[in-house]
VEXMI-285094 format. One record per residue (C-alpha): residue number from 1; residue in three letters; x, y, z. Coordinates in steps of 0.001 Angstrom, whole numbers, plus 500000, padded with zeros to 6 digits. Layout:
<num: NUM residuo: ALA u: X v: Y w: Z>
...
END
This chain:
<num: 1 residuo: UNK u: 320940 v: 186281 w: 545434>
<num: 2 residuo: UNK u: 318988 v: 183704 w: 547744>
<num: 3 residuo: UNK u: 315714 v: 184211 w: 548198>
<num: 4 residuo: UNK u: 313928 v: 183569 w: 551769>
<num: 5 residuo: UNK u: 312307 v: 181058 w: 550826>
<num: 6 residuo: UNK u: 315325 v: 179029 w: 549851>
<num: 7 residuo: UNK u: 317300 v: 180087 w: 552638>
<num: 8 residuo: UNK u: 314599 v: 178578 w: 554940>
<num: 9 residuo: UNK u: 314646 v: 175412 w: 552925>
<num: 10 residuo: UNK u: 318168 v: 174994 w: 553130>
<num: 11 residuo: UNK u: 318014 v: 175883 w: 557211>
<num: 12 residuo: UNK u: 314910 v: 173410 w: 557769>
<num: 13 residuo: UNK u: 317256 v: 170483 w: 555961>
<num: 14 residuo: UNK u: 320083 v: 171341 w: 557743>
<num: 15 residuo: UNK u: 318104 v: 171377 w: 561277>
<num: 16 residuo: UNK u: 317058 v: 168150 w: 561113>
<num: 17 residuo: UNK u: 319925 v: 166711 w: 560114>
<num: 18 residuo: UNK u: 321690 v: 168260 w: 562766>
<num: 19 residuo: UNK u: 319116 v: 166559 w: 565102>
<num: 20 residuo: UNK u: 321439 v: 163927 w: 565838>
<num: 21 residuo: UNK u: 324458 v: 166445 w: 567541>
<num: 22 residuo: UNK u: 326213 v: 166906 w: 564052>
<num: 23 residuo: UNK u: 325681 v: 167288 w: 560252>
<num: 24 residuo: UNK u: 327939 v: 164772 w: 559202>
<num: 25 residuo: UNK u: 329924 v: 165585 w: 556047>
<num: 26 residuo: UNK u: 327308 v: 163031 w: 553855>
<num: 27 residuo: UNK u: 324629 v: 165141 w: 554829>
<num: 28 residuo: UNK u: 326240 v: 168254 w: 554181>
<num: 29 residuo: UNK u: 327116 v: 166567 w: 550608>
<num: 30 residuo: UNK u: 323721 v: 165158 w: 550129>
<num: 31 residuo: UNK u: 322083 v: 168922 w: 551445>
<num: 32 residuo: UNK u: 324596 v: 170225 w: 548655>
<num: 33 residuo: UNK u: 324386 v: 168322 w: 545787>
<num: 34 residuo: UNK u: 320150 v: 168775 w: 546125>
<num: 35 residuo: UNK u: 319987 v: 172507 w: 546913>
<num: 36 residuo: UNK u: 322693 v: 172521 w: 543707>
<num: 37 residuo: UNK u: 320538 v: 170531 w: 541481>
<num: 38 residuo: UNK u: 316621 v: 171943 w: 542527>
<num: 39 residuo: UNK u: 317537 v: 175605 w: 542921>
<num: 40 residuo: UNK u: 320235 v: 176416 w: 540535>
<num: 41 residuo: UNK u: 322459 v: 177306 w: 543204>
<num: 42 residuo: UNK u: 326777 v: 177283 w: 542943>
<num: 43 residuo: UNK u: 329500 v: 176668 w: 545576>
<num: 44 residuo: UNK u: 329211 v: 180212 w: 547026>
<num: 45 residuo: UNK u: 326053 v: 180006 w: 547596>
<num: 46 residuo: UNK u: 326014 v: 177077 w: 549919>
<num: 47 residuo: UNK u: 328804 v: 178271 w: 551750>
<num: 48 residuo: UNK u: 327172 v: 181240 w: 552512>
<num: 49 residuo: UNK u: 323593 v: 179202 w: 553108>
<num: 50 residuo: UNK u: 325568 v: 177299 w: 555641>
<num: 51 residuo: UNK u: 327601 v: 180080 w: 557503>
<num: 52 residuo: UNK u: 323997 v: 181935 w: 557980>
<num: 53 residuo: UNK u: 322870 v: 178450 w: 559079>
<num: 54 residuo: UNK u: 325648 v: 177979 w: 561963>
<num: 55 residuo: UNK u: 325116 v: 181642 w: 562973>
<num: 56 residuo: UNK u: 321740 v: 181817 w: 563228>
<num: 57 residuo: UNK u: 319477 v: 181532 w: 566474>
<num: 58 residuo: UNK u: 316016 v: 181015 w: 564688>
<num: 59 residuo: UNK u: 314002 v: 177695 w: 565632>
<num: 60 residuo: UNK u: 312952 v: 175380 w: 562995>
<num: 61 residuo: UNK u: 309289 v: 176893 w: 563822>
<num: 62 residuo: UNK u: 309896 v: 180212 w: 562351>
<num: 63 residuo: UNK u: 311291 v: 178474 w: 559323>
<num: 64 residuo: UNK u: 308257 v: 176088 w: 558655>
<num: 65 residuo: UNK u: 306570 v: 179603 w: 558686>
<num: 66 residuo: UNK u: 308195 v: 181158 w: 556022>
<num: 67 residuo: UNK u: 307519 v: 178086 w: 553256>
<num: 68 residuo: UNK u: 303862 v: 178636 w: 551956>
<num: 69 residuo: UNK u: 303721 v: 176657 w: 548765>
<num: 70 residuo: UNK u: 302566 v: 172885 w: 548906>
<num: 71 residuo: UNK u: 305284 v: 172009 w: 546118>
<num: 72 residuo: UNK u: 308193 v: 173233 w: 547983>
<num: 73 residuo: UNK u: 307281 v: 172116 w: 551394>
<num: 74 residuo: UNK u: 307329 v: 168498 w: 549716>
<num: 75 residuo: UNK u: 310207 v: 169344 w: 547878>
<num: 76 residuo: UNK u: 312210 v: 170597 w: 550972>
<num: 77 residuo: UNK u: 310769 v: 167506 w: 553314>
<num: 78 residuo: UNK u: 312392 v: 165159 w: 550265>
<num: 79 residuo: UNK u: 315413 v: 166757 w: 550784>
<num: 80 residuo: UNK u: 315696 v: 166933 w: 554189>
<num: 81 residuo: UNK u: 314796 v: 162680 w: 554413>
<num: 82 residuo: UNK u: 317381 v: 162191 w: 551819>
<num: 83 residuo: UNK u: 319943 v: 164410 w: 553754>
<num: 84 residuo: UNK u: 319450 v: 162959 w: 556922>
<num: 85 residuo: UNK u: 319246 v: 159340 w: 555786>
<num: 86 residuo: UNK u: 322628 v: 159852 w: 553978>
<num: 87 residuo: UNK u: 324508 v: 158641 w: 556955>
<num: 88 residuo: UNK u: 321669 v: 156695 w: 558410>
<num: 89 residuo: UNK u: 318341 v: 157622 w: 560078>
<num: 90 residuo: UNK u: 318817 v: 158392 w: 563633>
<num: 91 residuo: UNK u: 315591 v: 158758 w: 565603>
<num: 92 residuo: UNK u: 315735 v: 162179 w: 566314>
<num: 93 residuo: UNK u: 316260 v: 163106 w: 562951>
<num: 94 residuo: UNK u: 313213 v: 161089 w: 562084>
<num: 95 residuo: UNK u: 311109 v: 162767 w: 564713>
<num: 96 residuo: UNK u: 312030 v: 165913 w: 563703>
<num: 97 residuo: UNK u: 310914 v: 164766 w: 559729>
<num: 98 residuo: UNK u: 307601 v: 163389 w: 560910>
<num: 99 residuo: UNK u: 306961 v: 166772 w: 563398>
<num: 100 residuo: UNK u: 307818 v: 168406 w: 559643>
<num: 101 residuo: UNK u: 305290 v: 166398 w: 557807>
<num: 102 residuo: UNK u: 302491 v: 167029 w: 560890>
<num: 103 residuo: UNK u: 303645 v: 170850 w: 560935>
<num: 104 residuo: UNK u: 302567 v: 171173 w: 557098>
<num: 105 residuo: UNK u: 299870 v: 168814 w: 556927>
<num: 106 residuo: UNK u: 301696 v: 166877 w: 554350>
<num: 107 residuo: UNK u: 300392 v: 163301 w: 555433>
<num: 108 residuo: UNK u: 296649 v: 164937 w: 555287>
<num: 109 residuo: UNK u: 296729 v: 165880 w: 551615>
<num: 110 residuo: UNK u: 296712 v: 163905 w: 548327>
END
């Protein structure tokens, strides 16, 4: 089962990594192998994570909504830098990282 939370974690990363036009296949790796490792997930999972992602029509905004807790909206802006720097930073994907960090008031708190 994946929980809202994590599906809105997962679609965040792979938003701004898609900033760029594409999600290269190191990005989708990199999402993978961290959305694997911090929420216990398996192969299926992701696949289905990223077939909701490609058929979906929700904005990034109505994900940022969804992620309350301080921990995980670090934990999910981590990922998403990682991801999107796995095949080099391209400006929009860094806008979209530092609109993330501004969204959740990351930069603001200790």
């Amino acid at each position: 089962m994946i929980y809202e939370e994590i599906e809105a974690a997962f679609n965040i990363c792979a938003c701004i990594c898609g900033k760029d036009g594409v999600i290269s296949a190191l990005e989708e790796d990199a999402i993978t192998q961290k959305f694997k490792s911090s929420f216990n997930l398996n192969d299926e999972d992701i696949n289905t994570l990223f077939d909701r992602f490609f058929e979906s029509k929700v904005q990034i905004d109505q994900y940022f909504s969804v992620i309350k807790d301080e921990e995980l909206q670090r934990l999910v802006f981590e990922i998403s830098e990682y991801s999107a720097a796995a095949d080099g930073m391209d400006i929009r994907e860094n806008i979209a990282l530092q609109r993330t960090k501004l969204t959740w008031g990351l930069d603001k708190r200790n």
